[in-house]
C-alpha positions in Angstrom: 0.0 0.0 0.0 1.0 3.3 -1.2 2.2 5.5 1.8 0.7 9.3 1.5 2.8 11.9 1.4 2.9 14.5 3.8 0.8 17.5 3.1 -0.6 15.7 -0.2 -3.9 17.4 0.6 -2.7 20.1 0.2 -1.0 19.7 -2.8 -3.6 17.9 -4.4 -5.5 21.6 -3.8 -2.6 23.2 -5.1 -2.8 20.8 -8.4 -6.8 20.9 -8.7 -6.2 24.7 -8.4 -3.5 24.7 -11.1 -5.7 22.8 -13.7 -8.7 25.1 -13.3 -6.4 27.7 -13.7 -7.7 29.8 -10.6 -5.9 31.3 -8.2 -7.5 32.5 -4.5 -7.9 35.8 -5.6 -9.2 34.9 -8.9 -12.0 33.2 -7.1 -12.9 35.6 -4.8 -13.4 38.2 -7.8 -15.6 35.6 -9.8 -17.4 34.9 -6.3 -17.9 38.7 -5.6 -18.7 39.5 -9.6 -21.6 36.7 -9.4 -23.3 37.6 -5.9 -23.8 41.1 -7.6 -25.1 39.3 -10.3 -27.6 37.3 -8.6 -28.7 40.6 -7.0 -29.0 42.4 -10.1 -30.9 39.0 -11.2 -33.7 39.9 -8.7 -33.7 44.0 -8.1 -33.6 44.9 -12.7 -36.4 44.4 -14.8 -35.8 41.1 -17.3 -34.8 42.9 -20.5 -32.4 45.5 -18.6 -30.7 42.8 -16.7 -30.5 41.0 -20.2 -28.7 43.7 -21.4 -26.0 43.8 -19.2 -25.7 40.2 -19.8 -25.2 41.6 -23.6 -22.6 44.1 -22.5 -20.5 41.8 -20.4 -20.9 39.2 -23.3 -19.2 41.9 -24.9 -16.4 42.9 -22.6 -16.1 38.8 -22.4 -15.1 39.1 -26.1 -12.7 42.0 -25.9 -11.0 39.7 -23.3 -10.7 37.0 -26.2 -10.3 39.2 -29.0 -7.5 41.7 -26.8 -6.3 43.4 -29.8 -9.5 43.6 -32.0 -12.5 46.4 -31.3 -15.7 44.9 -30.0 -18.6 45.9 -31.2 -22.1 45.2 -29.2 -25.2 46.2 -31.5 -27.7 47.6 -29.9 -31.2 47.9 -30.9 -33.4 51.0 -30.2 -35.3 49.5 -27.1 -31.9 48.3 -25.5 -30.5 51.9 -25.8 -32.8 52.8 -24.2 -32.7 50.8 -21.3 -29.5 51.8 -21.3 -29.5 54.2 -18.8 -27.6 55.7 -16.2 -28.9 53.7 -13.5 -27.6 50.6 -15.7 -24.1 51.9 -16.9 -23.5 52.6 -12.8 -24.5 48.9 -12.4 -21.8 48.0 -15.3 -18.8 50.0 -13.6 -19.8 48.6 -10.4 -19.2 44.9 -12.0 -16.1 45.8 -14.0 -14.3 47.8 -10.7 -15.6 44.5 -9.1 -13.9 42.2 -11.6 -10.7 44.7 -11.8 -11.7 45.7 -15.1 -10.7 49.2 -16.1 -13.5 50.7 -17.3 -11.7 53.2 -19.7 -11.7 50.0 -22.0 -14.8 49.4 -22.1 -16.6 51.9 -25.0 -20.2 52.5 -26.2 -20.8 54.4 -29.4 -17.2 55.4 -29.6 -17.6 56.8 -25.8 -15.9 55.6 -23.0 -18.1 53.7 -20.6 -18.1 56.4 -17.5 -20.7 56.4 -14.2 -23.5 58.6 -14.1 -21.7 61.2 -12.2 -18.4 61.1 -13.7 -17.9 64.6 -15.4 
């Protein structure tokens, strides 16, 4: 019979941890990022909180795509539910997720919260 090392718990955590590719701080952003989600989930109407699911769709593919510009089309009734109250929500997620926000554009405009000047 095999003897265990010692410490191989821990190591196997360190290994597991290595494949997913996630490090402790890494999980507490994802972990922060999704309990706002979930609370957005519940507090925004249904097509609002879709679109932020579009715009972070977005940013997700300026992540993949680092040197390329990407584009989100909007229609008429998602610009308008694209209000201040929502952008705020977006910057909120993106300073929660580490994401500089100057990156992040709209209609060739930087993304900005409501109260930036």
């Amino acid at each position: 019979m095999p003897q265990e090392e010692p410490h191989a718990g821990s190591q196997t955590a360190r290994r597991e941890e290595a494949v997913r590719g996630e490090t402790a701080g890494e999980e507490a952003v994802r972990l922060r990022v999704g309990q706002r989600l979930r609370e957005l989930a519940q507090r925004l109407d249904q097509p609002s909180f879709a679109l932020l699911l579009k715009v972070l769709g977005g940013v997700n593919a300026a992540f993949a795509h680092r040197n390329e510009e990407v584009a989100i089309d909007l229609t008429e009734e998602e610009r308008a539910l694209y209000t201040p109250e929502l952008q705020g929500e977006l910057v909120t997620l993106l300073e929660l997720a580490s994401f500089p926000r100057q990156h992040v554009r709209l209609d060739d405009h930087p993304l900005s919260p409501p109260d930036a000047p």
